[in-house]
Every structure is written in C-alpha cells, then in structure tokens.
MIDOSE-1310 file (N, C-alpha, C; in nm, 2 decimals, decimal comma, always signed):
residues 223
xxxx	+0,09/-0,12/+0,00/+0,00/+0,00/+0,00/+0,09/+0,12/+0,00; +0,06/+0,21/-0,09/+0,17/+0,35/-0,10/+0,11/+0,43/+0,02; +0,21/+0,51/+0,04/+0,19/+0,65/+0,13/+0,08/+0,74/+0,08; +0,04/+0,75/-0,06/-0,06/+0,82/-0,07/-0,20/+0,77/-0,06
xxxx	-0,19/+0,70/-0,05/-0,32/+0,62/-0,03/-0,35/+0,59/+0,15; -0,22/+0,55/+0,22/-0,24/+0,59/+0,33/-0,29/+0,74/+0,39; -0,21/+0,80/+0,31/-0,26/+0,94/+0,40/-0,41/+1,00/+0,36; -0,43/+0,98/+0,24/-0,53/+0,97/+0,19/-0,64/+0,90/+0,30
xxxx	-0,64/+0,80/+0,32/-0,75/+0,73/+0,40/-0,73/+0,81/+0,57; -0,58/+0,86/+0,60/-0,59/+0,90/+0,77/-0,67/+1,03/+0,70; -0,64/+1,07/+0,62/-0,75/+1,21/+0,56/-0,90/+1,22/+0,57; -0,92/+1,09/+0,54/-1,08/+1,03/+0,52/-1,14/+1,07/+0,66
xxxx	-1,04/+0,96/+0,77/-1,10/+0,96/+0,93/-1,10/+1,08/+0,97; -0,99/+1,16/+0,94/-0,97/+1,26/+1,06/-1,11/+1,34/+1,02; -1,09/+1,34/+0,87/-1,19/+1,42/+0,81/-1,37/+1,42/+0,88; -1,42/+1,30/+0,86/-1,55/+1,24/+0,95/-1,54/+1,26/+1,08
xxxx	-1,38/+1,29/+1,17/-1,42/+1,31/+1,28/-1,44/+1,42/+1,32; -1,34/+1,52/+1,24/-1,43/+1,68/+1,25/-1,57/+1,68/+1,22; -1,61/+1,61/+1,09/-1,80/+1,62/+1,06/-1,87/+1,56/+1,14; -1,82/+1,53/+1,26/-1,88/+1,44/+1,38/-1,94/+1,56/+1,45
xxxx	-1,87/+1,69/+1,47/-1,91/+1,76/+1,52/-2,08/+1,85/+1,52; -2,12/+1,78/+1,40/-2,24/+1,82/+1,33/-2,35/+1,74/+1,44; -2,34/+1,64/+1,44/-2,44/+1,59/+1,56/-2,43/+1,62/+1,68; -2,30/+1,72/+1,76/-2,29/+1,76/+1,87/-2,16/+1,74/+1,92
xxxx	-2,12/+1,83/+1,98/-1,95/+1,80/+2,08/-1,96/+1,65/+2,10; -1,85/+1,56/+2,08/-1,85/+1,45/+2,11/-1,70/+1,43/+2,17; -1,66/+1,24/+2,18/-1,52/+1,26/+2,21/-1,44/+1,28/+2,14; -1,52/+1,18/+2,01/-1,43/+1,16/+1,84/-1,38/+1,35/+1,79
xxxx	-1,45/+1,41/+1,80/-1,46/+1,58/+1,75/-1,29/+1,64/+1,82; -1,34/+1,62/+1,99/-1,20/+1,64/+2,07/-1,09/+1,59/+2,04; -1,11/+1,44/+2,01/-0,96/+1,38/+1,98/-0,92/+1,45/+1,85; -1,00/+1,46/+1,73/-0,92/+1,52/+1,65/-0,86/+1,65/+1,63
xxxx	-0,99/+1,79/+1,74/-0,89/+1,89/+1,77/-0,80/+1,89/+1,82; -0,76/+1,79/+1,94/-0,65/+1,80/+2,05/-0,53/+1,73/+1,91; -0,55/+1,63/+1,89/-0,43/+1,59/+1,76/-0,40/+1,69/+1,67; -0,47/+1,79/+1,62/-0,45/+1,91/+1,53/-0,36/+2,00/+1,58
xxxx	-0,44/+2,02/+1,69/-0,32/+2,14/+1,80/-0,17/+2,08/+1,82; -0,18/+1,95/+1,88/-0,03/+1,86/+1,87/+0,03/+1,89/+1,81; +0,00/+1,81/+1,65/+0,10/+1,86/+1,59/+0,10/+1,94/+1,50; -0,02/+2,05/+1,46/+0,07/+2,20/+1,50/+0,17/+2,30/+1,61
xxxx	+0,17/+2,25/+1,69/+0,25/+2,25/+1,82/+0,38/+2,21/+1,79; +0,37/+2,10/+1,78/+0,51/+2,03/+1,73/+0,61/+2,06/+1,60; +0,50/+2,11/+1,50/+0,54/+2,13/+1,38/+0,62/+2,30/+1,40; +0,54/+2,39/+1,48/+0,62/+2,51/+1,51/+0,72/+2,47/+1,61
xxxx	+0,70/+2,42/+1,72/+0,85/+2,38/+1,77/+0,96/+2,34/+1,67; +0,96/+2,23/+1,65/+1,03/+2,17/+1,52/+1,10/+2,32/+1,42; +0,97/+2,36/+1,37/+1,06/+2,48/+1,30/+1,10/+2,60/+1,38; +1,06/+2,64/+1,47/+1,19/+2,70/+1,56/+1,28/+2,70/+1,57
xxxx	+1,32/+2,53/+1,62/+1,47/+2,50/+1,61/+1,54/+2,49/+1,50; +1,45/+2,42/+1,41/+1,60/+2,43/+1,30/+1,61/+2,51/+1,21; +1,50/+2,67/+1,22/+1,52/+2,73/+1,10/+1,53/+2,87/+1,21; +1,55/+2,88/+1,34/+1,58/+2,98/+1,43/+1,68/+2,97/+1,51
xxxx	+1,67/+2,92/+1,62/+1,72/+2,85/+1,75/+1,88/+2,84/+1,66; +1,86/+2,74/+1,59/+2,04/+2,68/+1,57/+2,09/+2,77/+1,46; +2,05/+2,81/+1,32/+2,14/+2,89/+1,27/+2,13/+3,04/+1,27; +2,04/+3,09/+1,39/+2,06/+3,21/+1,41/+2,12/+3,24/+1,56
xxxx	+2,08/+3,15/+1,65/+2,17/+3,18/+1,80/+2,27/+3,05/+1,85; +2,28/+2,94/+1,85/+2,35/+2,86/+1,88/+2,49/+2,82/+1,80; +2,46/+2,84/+1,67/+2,56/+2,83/+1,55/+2,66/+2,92/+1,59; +2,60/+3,08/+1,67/+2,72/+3,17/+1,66/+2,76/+3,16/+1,77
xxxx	+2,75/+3,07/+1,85/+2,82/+3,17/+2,01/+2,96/+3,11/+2,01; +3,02/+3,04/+1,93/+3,14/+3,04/+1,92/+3,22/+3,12/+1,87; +3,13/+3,22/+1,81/+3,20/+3,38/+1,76/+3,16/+3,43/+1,87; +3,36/+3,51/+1,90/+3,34/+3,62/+2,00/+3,29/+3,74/+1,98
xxxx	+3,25/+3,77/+1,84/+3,21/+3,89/+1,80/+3,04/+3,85/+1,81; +3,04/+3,76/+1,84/+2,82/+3,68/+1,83/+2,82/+3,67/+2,03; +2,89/+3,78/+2,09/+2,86/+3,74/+2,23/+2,74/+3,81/+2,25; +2,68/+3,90/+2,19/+2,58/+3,99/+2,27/+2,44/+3,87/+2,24
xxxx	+2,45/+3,77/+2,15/+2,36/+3,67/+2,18/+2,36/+3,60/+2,28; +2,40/+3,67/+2,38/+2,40/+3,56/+2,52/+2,23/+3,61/+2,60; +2,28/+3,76/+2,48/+2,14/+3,82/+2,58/+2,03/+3,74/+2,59; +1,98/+3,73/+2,46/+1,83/+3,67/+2,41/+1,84/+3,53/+2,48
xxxx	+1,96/+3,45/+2,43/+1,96/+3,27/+2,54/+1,90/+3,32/+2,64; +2,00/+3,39/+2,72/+1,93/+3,40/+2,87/+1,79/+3,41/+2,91; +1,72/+3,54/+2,81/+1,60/+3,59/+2,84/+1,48/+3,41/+2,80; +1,57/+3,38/+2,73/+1,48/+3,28/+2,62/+1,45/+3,10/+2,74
xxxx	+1,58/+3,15/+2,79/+1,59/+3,07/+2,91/+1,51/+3,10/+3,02; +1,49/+3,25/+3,09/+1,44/+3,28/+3,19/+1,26/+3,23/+3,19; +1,23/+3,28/+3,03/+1,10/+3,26/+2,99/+1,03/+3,15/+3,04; +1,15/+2,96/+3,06/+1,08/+2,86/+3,10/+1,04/+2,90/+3,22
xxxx	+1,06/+2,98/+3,33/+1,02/+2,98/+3,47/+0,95/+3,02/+3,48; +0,83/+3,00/+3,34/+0,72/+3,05/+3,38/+0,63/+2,93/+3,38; +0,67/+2,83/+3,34/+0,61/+2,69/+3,40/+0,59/+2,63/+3,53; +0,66/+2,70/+3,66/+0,68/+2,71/+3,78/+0,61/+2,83/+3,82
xxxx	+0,53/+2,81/+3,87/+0,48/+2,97/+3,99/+0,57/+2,95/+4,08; +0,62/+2,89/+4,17/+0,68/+2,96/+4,21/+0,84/+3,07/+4,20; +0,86/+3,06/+4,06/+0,98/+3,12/+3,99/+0,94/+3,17/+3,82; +0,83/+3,17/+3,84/+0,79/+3,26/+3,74/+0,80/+3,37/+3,72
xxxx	+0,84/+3,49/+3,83/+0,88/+3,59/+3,81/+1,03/+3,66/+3,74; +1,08/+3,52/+3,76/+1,24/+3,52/+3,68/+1,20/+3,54/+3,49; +1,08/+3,53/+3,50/+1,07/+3,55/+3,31/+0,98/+3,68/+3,32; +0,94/+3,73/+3,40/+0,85/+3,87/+3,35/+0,94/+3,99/+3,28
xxxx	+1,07/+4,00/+3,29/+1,13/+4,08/+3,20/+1,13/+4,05/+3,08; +1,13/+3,89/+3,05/+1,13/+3,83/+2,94/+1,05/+3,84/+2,85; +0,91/+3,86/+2,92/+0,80/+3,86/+2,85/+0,76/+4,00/+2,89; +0,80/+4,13/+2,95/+0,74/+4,24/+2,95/+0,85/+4,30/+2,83
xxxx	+0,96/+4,24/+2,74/+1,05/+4,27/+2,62/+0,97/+4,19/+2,51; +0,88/+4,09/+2,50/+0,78/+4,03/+2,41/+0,69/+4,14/+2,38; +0,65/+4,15/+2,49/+0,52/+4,21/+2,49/+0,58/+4,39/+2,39; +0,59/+4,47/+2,47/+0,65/+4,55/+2,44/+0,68/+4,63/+2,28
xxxx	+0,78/+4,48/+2,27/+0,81/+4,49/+2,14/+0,71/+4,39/+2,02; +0,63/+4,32/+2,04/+0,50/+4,33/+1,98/+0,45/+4,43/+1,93; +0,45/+4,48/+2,07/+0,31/+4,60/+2,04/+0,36/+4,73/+1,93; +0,51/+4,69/+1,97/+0,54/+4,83/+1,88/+0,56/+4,78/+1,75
xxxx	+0,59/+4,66/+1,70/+0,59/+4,58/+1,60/+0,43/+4,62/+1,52; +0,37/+4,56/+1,63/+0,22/+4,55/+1,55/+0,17/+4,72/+1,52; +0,19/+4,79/+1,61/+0,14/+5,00/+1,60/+0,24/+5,01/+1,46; +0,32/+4,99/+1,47/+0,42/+5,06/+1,33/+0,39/+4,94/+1,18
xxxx	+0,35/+4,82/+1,23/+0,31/+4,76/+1,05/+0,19/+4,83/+1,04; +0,11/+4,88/+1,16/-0,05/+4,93/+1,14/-0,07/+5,02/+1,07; +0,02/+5,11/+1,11/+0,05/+5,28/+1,06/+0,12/+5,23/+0,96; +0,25/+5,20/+0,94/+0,30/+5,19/+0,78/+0,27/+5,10/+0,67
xxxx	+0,16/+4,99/+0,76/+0,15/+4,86/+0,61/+0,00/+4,90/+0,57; -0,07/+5,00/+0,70/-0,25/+4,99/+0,70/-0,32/+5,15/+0,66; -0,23/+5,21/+0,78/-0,31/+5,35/+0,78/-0,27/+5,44/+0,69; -0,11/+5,47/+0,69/-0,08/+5,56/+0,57/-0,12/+5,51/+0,41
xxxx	-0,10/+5,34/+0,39/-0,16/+5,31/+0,21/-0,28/+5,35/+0,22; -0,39/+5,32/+0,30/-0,52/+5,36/+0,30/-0,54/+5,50/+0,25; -0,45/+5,60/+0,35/-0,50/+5,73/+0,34/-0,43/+5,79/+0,21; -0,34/+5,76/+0,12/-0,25/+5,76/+0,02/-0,34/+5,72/-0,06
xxxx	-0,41/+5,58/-0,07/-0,54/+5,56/-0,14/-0,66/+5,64/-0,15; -0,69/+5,65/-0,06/-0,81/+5,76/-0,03/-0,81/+5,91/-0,12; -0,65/+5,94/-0,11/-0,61/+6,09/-0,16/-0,62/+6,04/-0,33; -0,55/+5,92/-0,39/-0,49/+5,91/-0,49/-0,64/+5,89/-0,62
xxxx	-0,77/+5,88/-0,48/-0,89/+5,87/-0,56/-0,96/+5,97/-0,63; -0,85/+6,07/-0,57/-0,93/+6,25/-0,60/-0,86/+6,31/-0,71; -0,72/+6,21/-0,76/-0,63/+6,27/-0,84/-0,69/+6,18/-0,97; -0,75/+6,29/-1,05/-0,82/+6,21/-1,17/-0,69/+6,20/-1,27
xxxx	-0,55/+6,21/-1,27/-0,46/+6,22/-1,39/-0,39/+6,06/-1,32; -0,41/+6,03/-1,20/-0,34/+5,92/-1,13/-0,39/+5,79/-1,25; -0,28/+5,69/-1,30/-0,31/+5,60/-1,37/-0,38/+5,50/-1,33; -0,51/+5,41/-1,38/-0,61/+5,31/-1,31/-0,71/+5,39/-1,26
xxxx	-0,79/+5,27/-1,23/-0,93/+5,32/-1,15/-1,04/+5,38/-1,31; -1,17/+5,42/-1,26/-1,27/+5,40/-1,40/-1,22/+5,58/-1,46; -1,21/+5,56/-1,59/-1,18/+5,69/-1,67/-1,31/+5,75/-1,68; -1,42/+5,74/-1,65/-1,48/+5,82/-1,59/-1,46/+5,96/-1,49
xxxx	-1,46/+6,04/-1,49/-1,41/+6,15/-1,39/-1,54/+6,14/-1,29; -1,67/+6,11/-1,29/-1,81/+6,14/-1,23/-1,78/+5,99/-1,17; -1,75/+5,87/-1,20/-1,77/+5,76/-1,13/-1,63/+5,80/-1,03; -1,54/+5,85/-1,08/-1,41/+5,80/-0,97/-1,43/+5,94/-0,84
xxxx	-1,47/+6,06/-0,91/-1,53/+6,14/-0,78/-1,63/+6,09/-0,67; -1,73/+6,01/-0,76/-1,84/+5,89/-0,64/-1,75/+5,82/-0,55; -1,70/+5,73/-0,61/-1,56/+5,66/-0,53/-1,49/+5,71/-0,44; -1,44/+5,78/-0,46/-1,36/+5,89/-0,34/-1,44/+5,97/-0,25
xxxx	-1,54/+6,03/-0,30/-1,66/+6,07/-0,20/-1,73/+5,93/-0,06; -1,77/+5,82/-0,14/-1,76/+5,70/-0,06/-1,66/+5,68/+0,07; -1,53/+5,68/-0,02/-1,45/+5,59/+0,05/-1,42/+5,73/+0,18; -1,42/+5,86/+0,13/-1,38/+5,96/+0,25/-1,51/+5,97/+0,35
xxxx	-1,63/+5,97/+0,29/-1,73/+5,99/+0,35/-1,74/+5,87/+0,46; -1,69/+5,76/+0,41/-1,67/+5,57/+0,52/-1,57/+5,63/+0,63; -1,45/+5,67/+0,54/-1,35/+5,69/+0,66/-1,42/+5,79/+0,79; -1,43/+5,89/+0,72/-1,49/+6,00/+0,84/-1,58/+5,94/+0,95
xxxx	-1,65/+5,88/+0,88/-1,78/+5,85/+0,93/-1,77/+5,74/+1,03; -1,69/+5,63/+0,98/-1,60/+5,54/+1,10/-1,55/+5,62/+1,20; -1,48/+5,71/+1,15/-1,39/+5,76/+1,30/-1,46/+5,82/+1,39; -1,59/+5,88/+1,33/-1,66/+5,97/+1,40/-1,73/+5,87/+1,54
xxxx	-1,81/+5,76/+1,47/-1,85/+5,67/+1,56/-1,79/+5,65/+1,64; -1,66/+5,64/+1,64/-1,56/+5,64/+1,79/-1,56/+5,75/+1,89; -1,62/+5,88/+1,84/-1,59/+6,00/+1,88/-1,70/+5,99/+2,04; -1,69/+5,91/+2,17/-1,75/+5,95/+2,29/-1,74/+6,05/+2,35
xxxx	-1,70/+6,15/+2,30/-1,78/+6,27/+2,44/-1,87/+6,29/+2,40; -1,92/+6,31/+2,54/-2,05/+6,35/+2,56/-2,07/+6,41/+2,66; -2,18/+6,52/+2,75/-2,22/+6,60/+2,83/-2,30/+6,58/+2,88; -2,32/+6,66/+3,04/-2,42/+6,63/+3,12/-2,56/+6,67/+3,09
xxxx	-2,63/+6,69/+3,06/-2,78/+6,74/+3,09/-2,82/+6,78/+3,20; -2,91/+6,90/+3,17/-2,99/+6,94/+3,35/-3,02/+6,82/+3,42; -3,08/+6,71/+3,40/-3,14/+6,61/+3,45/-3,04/+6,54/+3,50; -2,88/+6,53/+3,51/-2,78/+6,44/+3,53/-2,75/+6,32/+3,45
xxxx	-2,86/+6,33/+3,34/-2,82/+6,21/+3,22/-2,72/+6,28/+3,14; -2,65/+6,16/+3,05/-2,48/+6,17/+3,01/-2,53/+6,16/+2,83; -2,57/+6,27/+2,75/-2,63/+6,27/+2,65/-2,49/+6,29/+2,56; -2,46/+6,22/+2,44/-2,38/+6,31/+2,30/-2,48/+6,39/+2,23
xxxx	-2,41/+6,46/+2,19/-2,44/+6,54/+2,11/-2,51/+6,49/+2,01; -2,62/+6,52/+1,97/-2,73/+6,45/+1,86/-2,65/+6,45/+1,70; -2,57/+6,55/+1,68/-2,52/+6,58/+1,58/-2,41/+6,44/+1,52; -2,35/+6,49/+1,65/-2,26/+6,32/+1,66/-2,35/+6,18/+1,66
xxxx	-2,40/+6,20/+1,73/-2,51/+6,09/+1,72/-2,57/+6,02/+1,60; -2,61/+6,09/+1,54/-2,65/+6,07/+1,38/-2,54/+6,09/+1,33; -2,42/+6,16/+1,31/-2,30/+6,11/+1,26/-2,21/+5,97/+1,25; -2,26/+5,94/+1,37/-2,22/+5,81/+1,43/-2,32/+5,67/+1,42
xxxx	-2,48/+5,71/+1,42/-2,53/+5,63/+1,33/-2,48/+5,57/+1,18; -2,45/+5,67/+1,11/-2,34/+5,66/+0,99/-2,26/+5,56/+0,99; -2,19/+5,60/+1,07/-2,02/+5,54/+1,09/-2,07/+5,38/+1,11; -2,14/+5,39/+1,18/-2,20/+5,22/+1,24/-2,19/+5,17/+1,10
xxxx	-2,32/+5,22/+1,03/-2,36/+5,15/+0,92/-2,23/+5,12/+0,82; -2,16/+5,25/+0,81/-2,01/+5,16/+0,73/-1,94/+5,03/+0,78; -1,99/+5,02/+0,93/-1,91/+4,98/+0,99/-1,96/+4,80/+0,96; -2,11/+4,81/+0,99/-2,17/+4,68/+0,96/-2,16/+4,57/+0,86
xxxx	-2,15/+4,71/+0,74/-2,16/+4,69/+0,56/-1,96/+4,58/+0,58; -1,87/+4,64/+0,64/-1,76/+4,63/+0,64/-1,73/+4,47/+0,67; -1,79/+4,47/+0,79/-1,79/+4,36/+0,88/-1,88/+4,23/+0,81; -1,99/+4,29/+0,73/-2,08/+4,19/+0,66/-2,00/+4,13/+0,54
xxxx	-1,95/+4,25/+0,47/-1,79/+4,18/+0,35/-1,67/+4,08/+0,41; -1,68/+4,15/+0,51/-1,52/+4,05/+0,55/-1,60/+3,93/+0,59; -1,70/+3,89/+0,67/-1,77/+3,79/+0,71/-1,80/+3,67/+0,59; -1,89/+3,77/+0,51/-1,90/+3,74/+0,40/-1,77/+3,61/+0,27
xxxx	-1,66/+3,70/+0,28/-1,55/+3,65/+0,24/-1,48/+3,51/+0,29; -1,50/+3,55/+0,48/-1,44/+3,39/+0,55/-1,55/+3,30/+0,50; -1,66/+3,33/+0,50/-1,75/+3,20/+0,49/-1,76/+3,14/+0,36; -1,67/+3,21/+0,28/-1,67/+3,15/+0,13/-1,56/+3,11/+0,09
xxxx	-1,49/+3,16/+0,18/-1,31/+3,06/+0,19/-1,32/+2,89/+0,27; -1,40/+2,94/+0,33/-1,47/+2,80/+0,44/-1,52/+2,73/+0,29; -1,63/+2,77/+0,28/-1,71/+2,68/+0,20/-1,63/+2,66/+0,04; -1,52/+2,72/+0,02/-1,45/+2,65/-0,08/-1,37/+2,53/-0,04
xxxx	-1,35/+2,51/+0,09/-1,22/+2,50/+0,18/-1,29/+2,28/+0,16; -1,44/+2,35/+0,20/-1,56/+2,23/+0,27/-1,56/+2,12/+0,12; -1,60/+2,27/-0,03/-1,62/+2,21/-0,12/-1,50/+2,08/-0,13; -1,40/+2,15/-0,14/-1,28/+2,08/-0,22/-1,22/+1,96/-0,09
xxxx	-1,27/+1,97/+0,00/-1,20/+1,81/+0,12/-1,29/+1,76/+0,07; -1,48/+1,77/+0,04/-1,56/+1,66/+0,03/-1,51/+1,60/-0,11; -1,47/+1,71/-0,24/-1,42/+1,62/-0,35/-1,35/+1,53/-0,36; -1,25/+1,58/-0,28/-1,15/+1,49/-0,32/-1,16/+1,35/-0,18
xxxx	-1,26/+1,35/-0,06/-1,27/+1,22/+0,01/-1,37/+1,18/-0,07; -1,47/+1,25/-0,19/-1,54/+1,15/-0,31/-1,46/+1,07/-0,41; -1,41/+1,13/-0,44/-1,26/+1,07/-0,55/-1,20/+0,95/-0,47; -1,16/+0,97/-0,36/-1,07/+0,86/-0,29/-1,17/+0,76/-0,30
xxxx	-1,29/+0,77/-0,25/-1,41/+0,66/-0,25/-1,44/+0,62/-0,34; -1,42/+0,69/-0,49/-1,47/+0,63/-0,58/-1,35/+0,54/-0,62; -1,21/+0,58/-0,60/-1,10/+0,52/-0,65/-1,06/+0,38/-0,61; -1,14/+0,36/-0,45/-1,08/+0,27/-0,32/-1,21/+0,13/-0,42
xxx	-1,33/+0,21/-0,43/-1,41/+0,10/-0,46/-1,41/+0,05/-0,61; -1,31/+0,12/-0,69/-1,31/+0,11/-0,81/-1,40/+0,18/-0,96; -1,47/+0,28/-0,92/-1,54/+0,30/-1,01/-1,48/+0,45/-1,10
C-alpha cells in the first residue's frame, strides 16, 4: 500500500471526525482537535529549532564577536520559569521585552503597512490624472466621495464625548449621534464583506476536502 493512499484514508478519518461535530461536541470531535493542536505545536517547535534557534543563535556563540547573543539565550531561558509559579517571576522581563516589542511591531506595521496606504489611497482617488481606477471622472469622484465619507464617518463613531444634561443624564451630542449612526452603518456593511468573504473561503475550503474524500471513495471501490 503506497503513502498516498495511506494518508489519503488517515484524511478520510480525521476528516468524519471533524463532521462528527455536526451531531454535537463529542469525544471523536476532541480527539481530533486535541491531535491538530499537537501537531501543529510540534510542527512550530520543530521549526523554531531548526530554521531559528540553531542557525541564528546557537551556531554563533562560538564567535566572540556573536557574544551579545548571550542576551536573548538567557531571556529565552528565563522565559521557561514560567512553567513554575513559584519562579515565574524570573521571566516577567522576558516577556514584559515580548510584549512591548509586539506592540510596537504591531502599531508601526498598522501605521506603515495599513493607515498611511489607506490614506495615500483615499487621496490618490481625488487625483483624476493618477493611472487606473474608472476613466470616468463622475464615477471615480463617487468613489472617493464614498470611501472619505466611510473613513470619516467610521472615526466619527468612535468619537464619545458626551455631556451632562440638567437632569444628570450623560447625552452626545445629537449631531454626533447621527454622525455616528453613519459610521455604524459603514461599519456593519464592512464587517458583513469580510464575514461574508471567511465563509466562502470556508465553504470552498468544505467544497474541495468533500471532493477529493469522493474521488478517494470512488477510486478505493473502483469506479
């Protein structure tokens, strides 16, 4: 029996044991998320080591000029003590330099991979000599009207101040209010597209495992 036909058939099981889930949480459903997580678990460990760990920190510390990599070992070390309460506090530097540097990781791809192309786009929609987009000048001004009028109108919705009233109730401003009804609605339309989009990645995802465990079925019984 070849390998592809084995894996093919552990494809089949695992496969039914996820569609198990359709009759309700069961144990079959569990075993096969808990085996997924494994060895995705293992598969990222695994490549940690050999495409991190060894030819970017362990390969050099035999260079005396690769000594400031003692830093990261250490921290990378201190990090296990956090599987111990009671010496888990020996990695909170560890992971308050994760954390940290995350965040500034994630703020600066936001701003330079999200917010400035956006707003660069937004502007580049008003420049009717800009190459692309519909040669129409009345459709690409609609366009840009949209997409500034979404932006605004999103940020507006965020906008909470608000003021007291004689009565001690905590009113916004009506103006915002209905501005911010706005914003919602871009916001829903937004949320309904991207929604929209996972569940049709899913259900291409659904299409193409049931084809091809039909193919295997038809192949295994010969037809």
């Amino acid at each position: 029996m070849s390998i592809e036909i084995i894996s093919a058939f552990i494809g089949l099981i695992m496969t039914l044991l996820v569609f198990s889930y359709l009759i309700g949480d069961n144990p079959l459903f569990r075993f096969a998320i808990y085996l997924f997580i494994g060895v995705s678990s293992g598969y990222a460990a695994t490549a940690v080591w050999h495409y991190l760990l060894i030819p970017r920190l362990f390969s050099r510390l035999d260079d005396l000029n690769q000594l400031i990599l003692v830093v990261p070992l250490i921290l990378g070390i201190s990090l296990l003590a956090k599987l111990s309460p009671r010496i888990s506090w020996l990695g909170n530097f560890a992971m308050a330099v994760l954390v940290g540097v995350g965040a500034a990781t994630a703020v600066g791809g936001a701003l330079i991979g999200t917010l400035l192309p956006q707003a660069q786009a937004a502007i580049d929609v008003f420049d009717f000599t800009a190459p692309g987009g519909s040669p129409n000048i009345f459709v690409r001004l609609f366009e840009g009207t949209i997409m500034f009028l979404g932006t605004v109108l999103t940020l507006a919705s965020f906008h909470f101040t608000a003021s007291r009233a004689p009565d001690g109730t905590v009113k916004r401003n009506q103006i915002f209010e209905g501005i911010a009804w706005f914003g919602r609605l871009f916001i829903a339309i937004t949320l309904g597209v991207l929604f929209a989009g996972v569940y049709m990645a899913a259900l291409t995802a659904m299409i193409e495992r049931l084809s091809s465990l039909i193919n295997f079925i038809r192949q295994m019984i010969g037809l």
